[in-house]
C-alpha positions in Angstrom: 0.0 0.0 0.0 2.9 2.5 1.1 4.5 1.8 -2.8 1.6 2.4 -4.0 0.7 5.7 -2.6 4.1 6.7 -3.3 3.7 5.8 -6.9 0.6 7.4 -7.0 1.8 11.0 -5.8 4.7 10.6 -8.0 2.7 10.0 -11.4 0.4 13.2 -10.1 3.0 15.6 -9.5 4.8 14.7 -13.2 1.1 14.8 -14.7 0.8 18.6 -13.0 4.3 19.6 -13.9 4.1 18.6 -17.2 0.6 20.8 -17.8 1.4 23.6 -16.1 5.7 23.8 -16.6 6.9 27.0 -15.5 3.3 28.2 -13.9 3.7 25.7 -10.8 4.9 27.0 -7.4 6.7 25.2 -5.4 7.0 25.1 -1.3 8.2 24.3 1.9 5.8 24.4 5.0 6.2 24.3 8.6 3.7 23.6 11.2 2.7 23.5 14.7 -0.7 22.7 16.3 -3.1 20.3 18.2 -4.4 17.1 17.5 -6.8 15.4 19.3 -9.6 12.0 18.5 -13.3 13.0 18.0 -16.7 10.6 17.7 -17.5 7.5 19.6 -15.0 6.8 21.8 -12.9 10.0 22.4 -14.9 10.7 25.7 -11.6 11.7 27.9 -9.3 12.5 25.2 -6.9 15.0 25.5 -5.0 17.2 22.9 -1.3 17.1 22.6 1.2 19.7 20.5 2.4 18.4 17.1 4.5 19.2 14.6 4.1 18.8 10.3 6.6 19.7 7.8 5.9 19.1 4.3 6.5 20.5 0.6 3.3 21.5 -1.7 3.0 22.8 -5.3 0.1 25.0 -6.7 -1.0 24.5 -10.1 -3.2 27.7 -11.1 -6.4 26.7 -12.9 -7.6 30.6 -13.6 -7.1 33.8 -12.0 -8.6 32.9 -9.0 -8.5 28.8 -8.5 -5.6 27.0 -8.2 -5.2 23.5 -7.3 -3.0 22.4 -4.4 -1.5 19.3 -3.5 2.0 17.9 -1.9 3.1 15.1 0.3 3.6 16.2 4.2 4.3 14.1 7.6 2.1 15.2 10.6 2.0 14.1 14.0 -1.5 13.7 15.2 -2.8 11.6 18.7 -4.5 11.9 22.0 -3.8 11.5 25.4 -5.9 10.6 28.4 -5.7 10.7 32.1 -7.7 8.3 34.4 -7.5 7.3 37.7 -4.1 5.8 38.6 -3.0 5.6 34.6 -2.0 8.1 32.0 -2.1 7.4 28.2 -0.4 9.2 25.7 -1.0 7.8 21.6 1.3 9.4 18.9 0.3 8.8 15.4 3.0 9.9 12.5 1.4 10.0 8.8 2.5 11.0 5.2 -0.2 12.7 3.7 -1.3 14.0 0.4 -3.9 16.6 0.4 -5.9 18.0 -3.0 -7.1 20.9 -2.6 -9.1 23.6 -4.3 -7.7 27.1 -3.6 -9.8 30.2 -4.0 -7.5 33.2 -4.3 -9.0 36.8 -3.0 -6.8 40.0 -3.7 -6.7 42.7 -1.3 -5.7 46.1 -1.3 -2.3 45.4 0.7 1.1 43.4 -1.6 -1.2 39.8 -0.3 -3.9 37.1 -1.4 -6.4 35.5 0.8 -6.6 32.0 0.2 -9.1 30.0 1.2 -8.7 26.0 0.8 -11.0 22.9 0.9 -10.9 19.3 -0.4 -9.8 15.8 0.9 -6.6 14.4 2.2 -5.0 10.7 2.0 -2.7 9.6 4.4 -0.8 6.1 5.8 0.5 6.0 9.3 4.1 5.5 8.9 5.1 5.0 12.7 4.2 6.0 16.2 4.6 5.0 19.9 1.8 4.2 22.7 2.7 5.2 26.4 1.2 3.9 29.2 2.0 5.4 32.6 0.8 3.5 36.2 2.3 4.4 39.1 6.5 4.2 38.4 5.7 1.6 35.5 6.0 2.8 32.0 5.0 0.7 29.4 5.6 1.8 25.3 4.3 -0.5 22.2 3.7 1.0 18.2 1.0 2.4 17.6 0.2 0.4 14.1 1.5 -2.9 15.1 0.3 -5.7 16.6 1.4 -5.9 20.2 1.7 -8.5 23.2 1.9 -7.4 26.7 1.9 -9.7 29.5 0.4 -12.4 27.3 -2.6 -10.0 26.4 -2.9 -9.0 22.6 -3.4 -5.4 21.4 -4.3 -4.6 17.8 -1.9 -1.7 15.9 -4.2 1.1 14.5 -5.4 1.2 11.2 -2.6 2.7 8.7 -4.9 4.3 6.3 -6.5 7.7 6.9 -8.4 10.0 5.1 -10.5 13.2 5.7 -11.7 16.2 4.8 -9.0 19.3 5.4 -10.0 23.3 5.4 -8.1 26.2 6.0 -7.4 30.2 4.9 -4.2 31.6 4.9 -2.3 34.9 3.6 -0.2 34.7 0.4 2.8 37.2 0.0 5.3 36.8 -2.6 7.6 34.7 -1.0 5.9 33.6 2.0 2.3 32.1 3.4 0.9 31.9 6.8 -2.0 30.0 7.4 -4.5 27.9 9.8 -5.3 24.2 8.7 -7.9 22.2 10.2 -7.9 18.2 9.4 -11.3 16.5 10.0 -11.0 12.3 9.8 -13.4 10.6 8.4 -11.8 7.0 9.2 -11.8 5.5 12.4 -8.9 4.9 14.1 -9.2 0.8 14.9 -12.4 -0.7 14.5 -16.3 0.1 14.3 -16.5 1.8 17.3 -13.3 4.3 17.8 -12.7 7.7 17.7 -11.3 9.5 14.1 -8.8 11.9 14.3 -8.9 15.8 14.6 -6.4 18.4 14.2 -5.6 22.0 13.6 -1.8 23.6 12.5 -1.0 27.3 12.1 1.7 27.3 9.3 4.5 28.7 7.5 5.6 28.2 3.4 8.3 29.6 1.8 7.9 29.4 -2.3 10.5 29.1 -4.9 
């Protein structure tokens, strides 16, 4: 499946390149913000801080649409805190949004830009932390695990969702807010799906 996706963003961005040539831009994001689990199941969940970094190209489609896509890793997870025990899920993904951008000019040297569309994304790692008393227990959080003889299914890999955001376009440089809104359950029929929001940076070339 990883090949695959990788093959598939790969054939897309040469397809894009090869239509637009010279009218693609090229970038390099940064990102911090909050990620938390939402639906059945997230009843206690926490946010955490995380991190994405990624690179992105927008392929104008008129004077005011453009179509945006790129291949990014973002951290996303929960953490809870019972009684006696503290849990603490990272989940690491490559993901591949394809957005439509709507462009606004203003009066100052910037564009608005407002984004929507859906995202693909496979979990690529992650660690599960499990905290009682002075015991500390860790386990991935996409593979099958055995603790103690008991059996604890990985996470599903495969994500996808629906992302929105707006942001501010100078000539060289973008700020934004990003908010990533799962539409796949985590595990199985009756767990949370994942929610998250960045403020970001892009530098274009």
């Amino acid at each position: 499946l990883m090949r695959k996706l990788i093959l598939c963003i790969v054939c897309i961005f040469s397809a894009l390149c090869a239509s637009a040539q010279t009218k693609v831009t090229w970038s390099m994001e940064l990102g911090l913000g909050m990620s938390t689990w939402m639906g059945n199941g997230s009843d206690g969940s926490n946010p955490m801080f995380n991190p994405k970094v990624g690179v992105g190209i927008d392929v104008p489609l008129s004077g005011l649409v453009s179509f945006q896509t790129g291949l990014t890793w973002a951290s996303k997870g929960a953490s809870y805190k019972m009684e006696g025990y503290k849990t603490k899920v990272n989940q690491n993904y490559l993901e591949m949004p394809l957005l439509a951008a709507f462009h606004v000019g203003t009066a100052a040297n910037f564009d608005m830009v407002f984004t929507a569309g859906p995202y693909l994304a496979y979990g690529v790692n992650g660690k599960t932390d499990w905290e009682i008393d002075d015991l500390t227990m860790s386990w991935d959080s996409f593979g099958d695990s055995k603790i103690e003889g008991k059996e604890i299914d990985g996470l599903n890999r495969f994500d996808a969702g629906i992302q929105a955001g707006v942001g501010l376009d100078f000539k060289r440089w973008t700020v934004g807010l990003d908010g990533e809104f799962g539409l796949c359950r985590i595990s199985g029929s009756d767990t949370p799906r994942n929610l998250a929001f960045f403020f970001t940076v892009g530098y274009k070339f």
